[in-house]
KEDO-238684 format. One record per residue: residue in one letter; x, y, z of N, C-alpha, C in turn. Coordinates in pm, whole numbers, padded with zeros to 5 digits, always signed. Atoms other than C-alpha are relative to their C-alpha. Layout:
<atoms>
AXYZXYZXYZ
...
</atoms>
This chain:
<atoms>
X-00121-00082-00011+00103-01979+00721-00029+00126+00082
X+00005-00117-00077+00152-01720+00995+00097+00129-00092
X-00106-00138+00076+00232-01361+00830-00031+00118+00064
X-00039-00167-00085+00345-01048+01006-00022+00078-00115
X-00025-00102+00161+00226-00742+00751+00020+00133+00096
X-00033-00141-00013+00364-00371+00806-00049+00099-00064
X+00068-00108+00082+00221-00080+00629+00039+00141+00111
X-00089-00152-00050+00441+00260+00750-00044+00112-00118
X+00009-00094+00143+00364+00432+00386-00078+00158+00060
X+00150-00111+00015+00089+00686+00519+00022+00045+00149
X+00038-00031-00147-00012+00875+00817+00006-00132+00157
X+00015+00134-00050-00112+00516+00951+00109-00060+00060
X-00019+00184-00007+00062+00261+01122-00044-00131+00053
X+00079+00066+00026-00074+00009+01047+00112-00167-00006
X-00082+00141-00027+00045-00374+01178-00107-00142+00023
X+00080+00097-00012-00139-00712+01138+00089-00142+00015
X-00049+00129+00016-00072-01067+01183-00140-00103-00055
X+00154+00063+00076-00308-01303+00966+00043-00138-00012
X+00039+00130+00036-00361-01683+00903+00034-00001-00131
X+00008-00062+00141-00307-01711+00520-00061+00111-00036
X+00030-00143+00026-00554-01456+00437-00057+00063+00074
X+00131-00022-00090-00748-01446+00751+00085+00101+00071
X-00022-00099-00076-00667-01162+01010-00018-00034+00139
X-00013+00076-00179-00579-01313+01356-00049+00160+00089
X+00027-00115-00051-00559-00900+01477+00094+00101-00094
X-00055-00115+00032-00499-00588+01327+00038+00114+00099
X-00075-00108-00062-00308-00251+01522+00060+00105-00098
X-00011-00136+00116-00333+00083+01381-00007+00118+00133
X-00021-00170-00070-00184+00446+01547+00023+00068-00119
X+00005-00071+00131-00267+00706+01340+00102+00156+00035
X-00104-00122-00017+00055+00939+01383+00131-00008-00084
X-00099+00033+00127+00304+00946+01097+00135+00054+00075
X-00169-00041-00090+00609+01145+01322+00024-00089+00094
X-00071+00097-00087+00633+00853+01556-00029-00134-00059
X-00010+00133+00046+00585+00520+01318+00130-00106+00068
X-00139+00120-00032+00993+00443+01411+00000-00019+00180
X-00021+00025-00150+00895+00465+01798-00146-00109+00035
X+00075+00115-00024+00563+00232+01759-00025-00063-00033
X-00024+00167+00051+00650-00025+01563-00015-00124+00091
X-00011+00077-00102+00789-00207+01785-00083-00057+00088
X+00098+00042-00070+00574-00206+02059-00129-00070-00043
X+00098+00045+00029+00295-00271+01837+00020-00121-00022
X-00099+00152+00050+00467-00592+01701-00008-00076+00125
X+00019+00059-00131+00481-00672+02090-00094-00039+00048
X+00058+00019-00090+00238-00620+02179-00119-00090-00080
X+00048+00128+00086+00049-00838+01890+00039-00124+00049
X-00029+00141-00027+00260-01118+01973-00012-00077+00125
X-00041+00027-00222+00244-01124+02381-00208-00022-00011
X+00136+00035-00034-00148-01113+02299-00094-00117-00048
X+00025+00097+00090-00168-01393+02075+00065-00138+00063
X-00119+00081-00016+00110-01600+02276+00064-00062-00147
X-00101+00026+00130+00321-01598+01984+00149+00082+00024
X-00142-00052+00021+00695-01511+01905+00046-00005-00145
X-00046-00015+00137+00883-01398+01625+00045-00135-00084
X-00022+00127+00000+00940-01782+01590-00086-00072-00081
X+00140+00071+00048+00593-01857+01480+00017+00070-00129
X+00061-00065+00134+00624-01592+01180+00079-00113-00101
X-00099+00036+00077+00708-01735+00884-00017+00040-00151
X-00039-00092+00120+00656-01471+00616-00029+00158+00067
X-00010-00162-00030+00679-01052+00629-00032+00043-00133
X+00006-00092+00108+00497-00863+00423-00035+00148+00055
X-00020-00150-00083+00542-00469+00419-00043+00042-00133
X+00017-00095+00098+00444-00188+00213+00133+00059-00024
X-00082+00004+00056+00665-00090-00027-00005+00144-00066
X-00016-00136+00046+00562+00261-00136-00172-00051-00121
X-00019-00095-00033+00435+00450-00310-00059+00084+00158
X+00052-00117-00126+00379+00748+00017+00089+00039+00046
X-00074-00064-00069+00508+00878+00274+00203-00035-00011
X-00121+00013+00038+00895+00855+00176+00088-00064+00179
X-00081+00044-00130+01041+00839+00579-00085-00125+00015
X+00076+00143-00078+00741+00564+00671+00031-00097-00109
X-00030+00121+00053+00829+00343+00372+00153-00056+00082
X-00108+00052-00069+01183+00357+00476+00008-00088+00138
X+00008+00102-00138+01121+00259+00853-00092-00102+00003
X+00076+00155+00054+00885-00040+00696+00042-00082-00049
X-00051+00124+00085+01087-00176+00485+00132-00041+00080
X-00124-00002-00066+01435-00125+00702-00041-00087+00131
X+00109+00088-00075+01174-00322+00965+00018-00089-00034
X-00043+00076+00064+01119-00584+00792+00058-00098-00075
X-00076+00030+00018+01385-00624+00601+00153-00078+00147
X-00089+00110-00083+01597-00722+00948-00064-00070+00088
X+00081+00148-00007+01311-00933+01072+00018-00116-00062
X-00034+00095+00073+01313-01109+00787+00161-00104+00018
X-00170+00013-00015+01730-01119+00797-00001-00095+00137
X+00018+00033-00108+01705-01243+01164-00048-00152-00043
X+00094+00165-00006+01431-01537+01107+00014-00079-00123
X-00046+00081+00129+01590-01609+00754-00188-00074-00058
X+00113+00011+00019+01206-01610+00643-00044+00146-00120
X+00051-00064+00130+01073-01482+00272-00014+00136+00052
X+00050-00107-00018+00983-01126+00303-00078+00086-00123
X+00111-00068+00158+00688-00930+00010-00040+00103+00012
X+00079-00150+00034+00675-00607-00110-00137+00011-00055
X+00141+00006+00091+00322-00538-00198-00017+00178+00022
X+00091-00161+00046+00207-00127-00336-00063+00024+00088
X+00131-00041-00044-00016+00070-00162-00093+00019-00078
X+00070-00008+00026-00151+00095-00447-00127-00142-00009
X+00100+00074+00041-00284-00270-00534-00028-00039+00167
X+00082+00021-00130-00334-00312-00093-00110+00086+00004
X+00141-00081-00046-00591-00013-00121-00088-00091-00112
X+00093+00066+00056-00729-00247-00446-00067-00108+00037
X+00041+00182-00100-00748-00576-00224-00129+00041+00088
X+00132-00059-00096-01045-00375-00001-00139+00017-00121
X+00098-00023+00034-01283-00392-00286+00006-00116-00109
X+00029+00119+00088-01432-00653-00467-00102+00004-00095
X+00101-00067+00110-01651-00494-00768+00000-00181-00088
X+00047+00146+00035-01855-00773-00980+00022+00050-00142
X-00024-00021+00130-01724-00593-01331+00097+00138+00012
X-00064-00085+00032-01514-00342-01447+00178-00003+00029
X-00110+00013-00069-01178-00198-01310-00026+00071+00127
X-00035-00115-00103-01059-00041-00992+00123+00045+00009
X-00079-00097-00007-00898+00273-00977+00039+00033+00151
X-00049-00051-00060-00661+00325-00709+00071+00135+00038
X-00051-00126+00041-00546+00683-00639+00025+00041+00083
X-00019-00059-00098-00351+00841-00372+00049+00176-00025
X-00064-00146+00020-00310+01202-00307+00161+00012+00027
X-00173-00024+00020+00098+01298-00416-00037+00115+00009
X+00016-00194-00004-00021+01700-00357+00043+00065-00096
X-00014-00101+00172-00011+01989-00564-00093-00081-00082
X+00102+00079+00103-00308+01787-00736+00081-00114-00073
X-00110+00139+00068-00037+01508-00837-00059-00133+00125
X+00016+00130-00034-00140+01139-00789+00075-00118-00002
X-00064+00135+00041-00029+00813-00755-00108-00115-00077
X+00130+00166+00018-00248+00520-00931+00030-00102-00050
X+00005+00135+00052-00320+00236-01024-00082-00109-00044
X+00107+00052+00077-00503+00052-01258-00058-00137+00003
X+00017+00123+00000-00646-00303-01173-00117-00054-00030
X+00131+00042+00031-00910-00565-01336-00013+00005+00156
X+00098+00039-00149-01192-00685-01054+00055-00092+00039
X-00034+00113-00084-00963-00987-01012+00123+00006+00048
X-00125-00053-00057-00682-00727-00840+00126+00019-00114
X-00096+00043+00090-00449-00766-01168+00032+00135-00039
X-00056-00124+00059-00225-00459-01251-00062-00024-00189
X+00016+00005+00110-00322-00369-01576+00073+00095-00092
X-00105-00066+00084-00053-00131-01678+00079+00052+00091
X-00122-00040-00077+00242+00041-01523-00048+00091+00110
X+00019-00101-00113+00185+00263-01220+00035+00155-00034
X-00037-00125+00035+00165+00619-01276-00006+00096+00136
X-00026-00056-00089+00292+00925-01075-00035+00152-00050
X+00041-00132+00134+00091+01264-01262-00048+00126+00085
X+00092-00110-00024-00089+01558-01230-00134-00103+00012
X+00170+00069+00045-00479+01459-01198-00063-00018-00140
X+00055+00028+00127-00575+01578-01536+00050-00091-00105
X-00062+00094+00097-00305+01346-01712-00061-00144+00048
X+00072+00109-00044-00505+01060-01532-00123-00037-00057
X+00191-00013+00083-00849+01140-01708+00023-00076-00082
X+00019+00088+00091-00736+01013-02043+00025-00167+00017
X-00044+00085-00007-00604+00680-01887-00196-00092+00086
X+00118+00062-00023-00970+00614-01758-00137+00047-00122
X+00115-00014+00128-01193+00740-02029-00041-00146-00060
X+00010+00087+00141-01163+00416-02235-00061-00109+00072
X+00072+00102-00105-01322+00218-01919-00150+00058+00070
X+00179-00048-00078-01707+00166-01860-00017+00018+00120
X+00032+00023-00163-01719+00097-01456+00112+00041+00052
X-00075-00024-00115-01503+00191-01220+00013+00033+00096
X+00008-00013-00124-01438+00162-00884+00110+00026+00066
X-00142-00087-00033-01243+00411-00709+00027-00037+00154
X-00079+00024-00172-01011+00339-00349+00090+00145-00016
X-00113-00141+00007-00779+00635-00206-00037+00112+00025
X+00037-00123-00027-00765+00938-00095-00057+00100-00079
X+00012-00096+00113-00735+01126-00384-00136-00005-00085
X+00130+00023+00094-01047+00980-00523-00109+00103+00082
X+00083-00044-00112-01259+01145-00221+00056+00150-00037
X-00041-00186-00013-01036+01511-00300-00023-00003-00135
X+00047-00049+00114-01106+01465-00675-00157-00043-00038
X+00109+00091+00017-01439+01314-00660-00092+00062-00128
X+00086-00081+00082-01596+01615-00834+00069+00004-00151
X-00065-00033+00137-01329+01691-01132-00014-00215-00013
X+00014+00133+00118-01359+01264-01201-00107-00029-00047
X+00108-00010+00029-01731+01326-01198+00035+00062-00145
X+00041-00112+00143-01747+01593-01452+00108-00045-00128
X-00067+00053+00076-01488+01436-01648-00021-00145-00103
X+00002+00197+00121-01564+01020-01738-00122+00019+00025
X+00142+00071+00063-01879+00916-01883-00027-00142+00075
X+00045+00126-00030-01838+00605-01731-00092-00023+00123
X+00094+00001-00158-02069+00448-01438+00111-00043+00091
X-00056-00019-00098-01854+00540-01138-00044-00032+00140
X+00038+00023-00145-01856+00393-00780+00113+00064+00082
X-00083-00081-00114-01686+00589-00495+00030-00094+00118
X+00024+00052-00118-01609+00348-00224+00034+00073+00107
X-00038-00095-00123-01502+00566+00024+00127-00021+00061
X-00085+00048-00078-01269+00384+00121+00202+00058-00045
X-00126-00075+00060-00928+00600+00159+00157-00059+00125
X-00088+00037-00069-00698+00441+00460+00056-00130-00060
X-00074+00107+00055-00422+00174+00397-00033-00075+00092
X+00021+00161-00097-00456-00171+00584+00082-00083-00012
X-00053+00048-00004-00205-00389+00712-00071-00148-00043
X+00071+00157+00014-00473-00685+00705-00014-00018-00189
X+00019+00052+00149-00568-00645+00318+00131+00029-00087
X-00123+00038+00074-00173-00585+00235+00058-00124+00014
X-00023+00151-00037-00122-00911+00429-00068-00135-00115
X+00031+00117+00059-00353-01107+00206+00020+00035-00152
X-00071-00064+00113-00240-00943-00107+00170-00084+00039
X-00125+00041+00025+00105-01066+00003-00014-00105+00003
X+00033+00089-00001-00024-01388+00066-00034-00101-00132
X+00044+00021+00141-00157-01452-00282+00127+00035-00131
X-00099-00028+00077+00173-01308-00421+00127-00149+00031
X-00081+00109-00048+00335-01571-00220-00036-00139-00071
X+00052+00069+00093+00131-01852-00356+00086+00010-00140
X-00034-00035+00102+00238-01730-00665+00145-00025-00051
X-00120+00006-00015+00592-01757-00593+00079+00105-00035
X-00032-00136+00005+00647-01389-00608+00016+00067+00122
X-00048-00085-00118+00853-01264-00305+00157-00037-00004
X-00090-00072+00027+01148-01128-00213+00121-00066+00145
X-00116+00006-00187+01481-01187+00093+00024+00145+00030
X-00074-00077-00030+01615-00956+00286+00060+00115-00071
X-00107-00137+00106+01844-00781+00009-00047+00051-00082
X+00091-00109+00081+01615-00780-00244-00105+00114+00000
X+00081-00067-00032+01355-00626-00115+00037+00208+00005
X+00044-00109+00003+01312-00265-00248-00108+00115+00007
X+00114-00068+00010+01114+00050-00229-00069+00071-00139
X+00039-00036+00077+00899+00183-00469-00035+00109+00022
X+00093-00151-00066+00830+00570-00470-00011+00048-00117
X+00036-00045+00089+00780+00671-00809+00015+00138-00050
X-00054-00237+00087+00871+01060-00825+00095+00008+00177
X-00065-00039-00077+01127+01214-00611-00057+00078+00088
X+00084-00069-00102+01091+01333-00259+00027+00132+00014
X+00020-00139+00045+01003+01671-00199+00175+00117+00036
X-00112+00002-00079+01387+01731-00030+00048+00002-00102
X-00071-00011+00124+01518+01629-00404-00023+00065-00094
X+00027-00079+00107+01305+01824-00579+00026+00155+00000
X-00040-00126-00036+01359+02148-00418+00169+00061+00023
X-00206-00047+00047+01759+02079-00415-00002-00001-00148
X-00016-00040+00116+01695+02037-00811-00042+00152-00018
X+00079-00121+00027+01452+02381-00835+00143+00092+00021
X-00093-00091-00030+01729+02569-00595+00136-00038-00089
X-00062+00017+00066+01995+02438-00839+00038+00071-00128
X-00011-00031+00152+01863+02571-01159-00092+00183+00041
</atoms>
Protein backbone atom coordinates (compact mmCIF):
# COMPACT_ATOMS: atom_id res chain seq x y z
CA UNK A 1 0.00 0.00 0.00
CA UNK A 2 1.26 3.39 -1.16
CA UNK A 3 0.71 6.12 1.76
CA UNK A 4 1.14 9.85 1.53
CA UNK A 5 1.88 11.01 5.45
CA UNK A 6 1.73 14.89 6.44
CA UNK A 7 2.96 16.13 9.70
CA UNK A 8 2.28 20.29 9.79
CA UNK A 9 1.90 20.09 13.87
CA UNK A 10 5.46 21.66 14.67
CA UNK A 11 7.98 23.97 13.35
CA UNK A 12 8.58 21.06 10.73
CA UNK A 13 7.13 20.22 7.63
CA UNK A 14 7.45 17.29 7.37
CA UNK A 15 6.04 15.01 4.11
CA UNK A 16 6.73 11.31 3.27
CA UNK A 17 5.51 8.74 1.00
CA UNK A 18 6.19 5.02 2.26
CA UNK A 19 5.53 1.37 1.08
CA UNK A 20 3.45 -0.08 4.01
CA UNK A 21 5.90 0.81 6.57
CA UNK A 22 8.90 1.31 4.47
CA UNK A 23 9.87 4.98 3.48
CA UNK A 24 10.12 5.34 -0.37
CA UNK A 25 11.38 9.36 0.58
CA UNK A 26 10.97 11.65 3.19
CA UNK A 27 10.83 15.97 2.72
CA UNK A 28 11.26 18.16 5.58
CA UNK A 29 11.43 22.42 5.59
CA UNK A 30 11.95 23.51 8.79
CA UNK A 31 9.79 26.88 8.75
CA UNK A 32 6.46 26.84 10.57
CA UNK A 33 5.11 30.54 8.88
CA UNK A 34 5.16 29.05 5.43
CA UNK A 35 3.87 25.16 5.93
CA UNK A 36 0.44 26.44 3.76
CA UNK A 37 2.91 27.69 0.87
CA UNK A 38 5.17 24.29 0.90
CA UNK A 39 3.02 21.73 1.07
CA UNK A 40 2.25 21.57 -2.02
CA UNK A 41 5.26 21.76 -3.77
CA UNK A 42 6.70 19.31 -1.53
CA UNK A 43 3.89 16.76 -2.38
CA UNK A 44 5.13 17.59 -6.06
CA UNK A 45 7.76 17.42 -5.95
CA UNK A 46 7.79 13.77 -4.11
CA UNK A 47 5.60 12.54 -6.69
CA UNK A 48 7.36 13.94 -10.09
CA UNK A 49 10.54 12.22 -8.37
CA UNK A 50 9.17 8.94 -7.81
CA UNK A 51 7.03 9.02 -11.20
CA UNK A 52 4.00 8.77 -9.27
CA UNK A 53 0.57 10.65 -9.13
CA UNK A 54 -1.97 11.29 -6.71
CA UNK A 55 -3.50 8.14 -8.43
CA UNK A 56 -1.03 5.76 -7.00
CA UNK A 57 -1.89 6.99 -3.27
CA UNK A 58 -4.15 5.01 -1.70
CA UNK A 59 -4.16 6.03 1.96
CA UNK A 60 -3.34 9.70 3.82
CA UNK A 61 -2.11 9.82 6.93
CA UNK A 62 -1.62 13.30 8.76
CA UNK A 63 -0.93 14.53 12.09
CA UNK A 64 -3.62 15.31 14.02
CA UNK A 65 -2.34 17.46 16.90
CA UNK A 66 -1.47 17.92 19.60
CA UNK A 67 1.02 21.43 18.44
CA UNK A 68 1.20 23.99 16.60
CA UNK A 69 -2.67 24.93 16.34
CA UNK A 70 -2.39 26.86 12.52
CA UNK A 71 0.00 23.72 11.17
CA UNK A 72 -2.48 21.09 12.38
CA UNK A 73 -5.18 22.97 10.69
CA UNK A 74 -3.34 23.30 7.20
CA UNK A 75 -2.57 19.28 7.66
CA UNK A 76 -5.52 18.13 8.26
CA UNK A 77 -7.62 20.72 5.82
CA UNK A 78 -4.71 19.03 3.32
CA UNK A 79 -5.51 15.96 3.63
CA UNK A 80 -8.73 15.94 4.36
CA UNK A 81 -9.45 17.23 0.45
CA UNK A 82 -6.91 14.81 -0.89
CA UNK A 83 -8.47 12.27 0.64
CA UNK A 84 -12.15 13.83 -0.55
CA UNK A 85 -10.75 14.06 -4.16
CA UNK A 86 -9.22 10.31 -4.42
CA UNK A 87 -12.20 9.00 -2.21
CA UNK A 88 -9.24 7.09 -0.33
CA UNK A 89 -9.26 6.27 3.73
CA UNK A 90 -7.52 9.04 5.43
CA UNK A 91 -5.61 8.46 9.58
CA UNK A 92 -5.23 10.68 12.18
CA UNK A 93 -2.30 9.57 14.14
CA UNK A 94 -0.88 12.07 17.58
CA UNK A 95 2.24 13.52 17.64
CA UNK A 96 2.36 12.15 20.49
CA UNK A 97 2.35 8.23 19.79
CA UNK A 98 4.46 9.33 16.01
CA UNK A 99 7.32 10.75 18.34
CA UNK A 100 6.70 7.03 20.27
CA UNK A 101 7.00 5.01 16.87
CA UNK A 102 10.99 6.38 16.72
CA UNK A 103 11.93 4.26 19.63
CA UNK A 104 11.92 0.80 20.24
CA UNK A 105 13.02 0.17 24.09
CA UNK A 106 13.34 -3.76 25.02
CA UNK A 107 11.19 -3.04 28.50
CA UNK A 108 9.44 -0.55 30.17
CA UNK A 109 7.34 2.48 28.87
CA UNK A 110 7.92 5.45 26.68
CA UNK A 111 7.27 8.78 27.67
CA UNK A 112 6.36 11.13 25.09
CA UNK A 113 6.45 14.86 25.95
CA UNK A 114 6.15 17.94 23.99
CA UNK A 115 6.88 21.38 25.09
CA UNK A 116 3.05 23.36 25.45
CA UNK A 117 5.26 26.51 27.21
CA UNK A 118 5.01 28.21 30.32
CA UNK A 119 6.50 24.72 31.53
CA UNK A 120 3.04 23.04 30.34
CA UNK A 121 3.30 19.71 28.40
CA UNK A 122 1.70 17.52 26.25
CA UNK A 123 2.26 13.55 26.86
CA UNK A 124 1.88 10.53 26.43
CA UNK A 125 2.14 7.39 27.96
CA UNK A 126 2.93 4.17 25.88
CA UNK A 127 4.02 0.32 26.63
CA UNK A 128 7.37 -0.73 24.40
CA UNK A 129 4.81 -2.23 22.01
CA UNK A 130 3.61 1.69 21.12
CA UNK A 131 0.14 1.04 23.10
CA UNK A 132 -1.48 4.19 24.72
CA UNK A 133 -1.71 3.36 28.12
CA UNK A 134 -3.95 6.03 29.45
CA UNK A 135 -5.55 9.19 28.25
CA UNK A 136 -3.32 11.98 26.93
CA UNK A 137 -2.55 14.69 29.19
CA UNK A 138 -2.17 18.51 28.67
CA UNK A 139 -0.35 19.90 32.38
CA UNK A 140 2.05 21.80 34.00
CA UNK A 141 5.41 19.58 34.23
CA UNK A 142 5.18 18.94 37.88
CA UNK A 143 1.55 17.38 37.54
CA UNK A 144 3.38 14.86 35.15
CA UNK A 145 5.92 13.54 37.88
CA UNK A 146 3.28 11.66 39.78
CA UNK A 147 1.96 9.95 36.52
CA UNK A 148 5.58 8.46 36.05
CA UNK A 149 6.76 7.64 39.49
CA UNK A 150 4.92 4.26 39.56
CA UNK A 151 7.14 3.15 36.35
CA UNK A 152 10.67 1.44 36.58
CA UNK A 153 12.24 2.32 32.89
CA UNK A 154 11.48 4.84 30.83
CA UNK A 155 12.19 6.10 27.71
CA UNK A 156 11.73 9.61 26.96
CA UNK A 157 10.94 11.24 23.02
CA UNK A 158 10.14 15.16 22.68
CA UNK A 159 11.16 18.19 23.18
CA UNK A 160 10.17 18.81 26.44
CA UNK A 161 12.04 15.85 27.68
CA UNK A 162 15.52 17.55 26.48
CA UNK A 163 14.06 21.21 28.36
CA UNK A 164 13.07 19.15 31.46
CA UNK A 165 15.74 16.63 31.44
CA UNK A 166 17.13 17.92 34.75
CA UNK A 167 13.74 18.49 36.94
CA UNK A 168 12.76 14.51 35.52
CA UNK A 169 16.21 13.60 36.73
CA UNK A 170 15.95 14.85 40.19
CA UNK A 171 12.50 13.79 40.42
CA UNK A 172 11.87 9.66 39.34
CA UNK A 173 13.84 7.01 40.84
CA UNK A 174 13.37 5.12 37.96
CA UNK A 175 16.23 3.99 35.32
CA UNK A 176 15.73 6.73 32.71
CA UNK A 177 16.84 6.81 29.02
CA UNK A 178 16.93 10.19 27.15
CA UNK A 179 16.77 9.46 23.52
CA UNK A 180 17.32 12.64 22.23
CA UNK A 181 15.22 12.38 19.95
CA UNK A 182 12.84 15.66 19.83
CA UNK A 183 11.64 16.32 15.96
CA UNK A 184 8.32 14.91 14.49
CA UNK A 185 8.58 12.57 11.34
CA UNK A 186 6.36 12.17 8.58
CA UNK A 187 8.03 8.62 7.87
CA UNK A 188 7.41 7.14 11.54
CA UNK A 189 3.72 8.87 11.54
CA UNK A 190 3.30 7.05 8.20
CA UNK A 191 3.99 3.67 9.70
CA UNK A 192 2.11 4.32 12.83
CA UNK A 193 -0.78 5.03 10.44
CA UNK A 194 -0.13 2.04 8.67
CA UNK A 195 -0.49 -0.31 11.61
CA UNK A 196 -3.64 1.67 12.64
CA UNK A 197 -4.88 0.83 9.28
CA UNK A 198 -4.27 -2.84 9.56
CA UNK A 199 -6.17 -2.55 12.47
CA UNK A 200 -9.08 -1.14 10.85
CA UNK A 201 -8.78 2.12 12.62
CA UNK A 202 -9.11 5.11 10.17
CA UNK A 203 -11.05 7.73 9.33
CA UNK A 204 -12.91 9.68 5.64
CA UNK A 205 -12.80 12.86 4.81
CA UNK A 206 -15.53 14.18 7.40
CA UNK A 207 -14.51 12.36 10.10
CA UNK A 208 -11.33 13.14 10.43
CA UNK A 209 -10.65 15.51 13.40
CA UNK A 210 -8.10 17.48 15.27
CA UNK A 211 -6.84 16.87 18.46
CA UNK A 212 -5.34 19.87 20.52
CA UNK A 213 -6.02 19.25 23.98
CA UNK A 214 -6.00 22.83 25.78
CA UNK A 215 -7.05 25.92 24.09
CA UNK A 216 -5.05 28.09 21.81
CA UNK A 217 -3.25 30.83 23.17
CA UNK A 218 -5.85 33.45 21.09
CA UNK A 219 -8.73 31.70 23.39
CA UNK A 220 -7.10 31.87 26.34
CA UNK A 221 -6.19 35.40 26.43
CA UNK A 222 -9.88 36.39 25.06
CA UNK A 223 -11.00 34.31 28.34
CA UNK A 224 -8.15 36.18 30.82
CA UNK A 225 -9.20 39.73 29.03
CA UNK A 226 -12.85 38.74 29.77
CA UNK A 227 -12.65 38.16 33.42
Amino acid sequence: MKILSIDTSSNICSIAILEDTNTIQELNIKNAKTHSENLMPLLDKLLTTHHLDLEDIECIVCDKGPGSFTGIRIGIATSKALAQVRRIPVIGVTSLQALAYQVNPERGIICSILDARNSNVYCGIFNKDHVLLQDYVADHINNILPLLQKHSYITFVGDASILHENLLKGNLSSHLIFSGLTDLSASSLGACGFVQFQQGNFDDADSLLPLYLRKSQAERMKELNEH
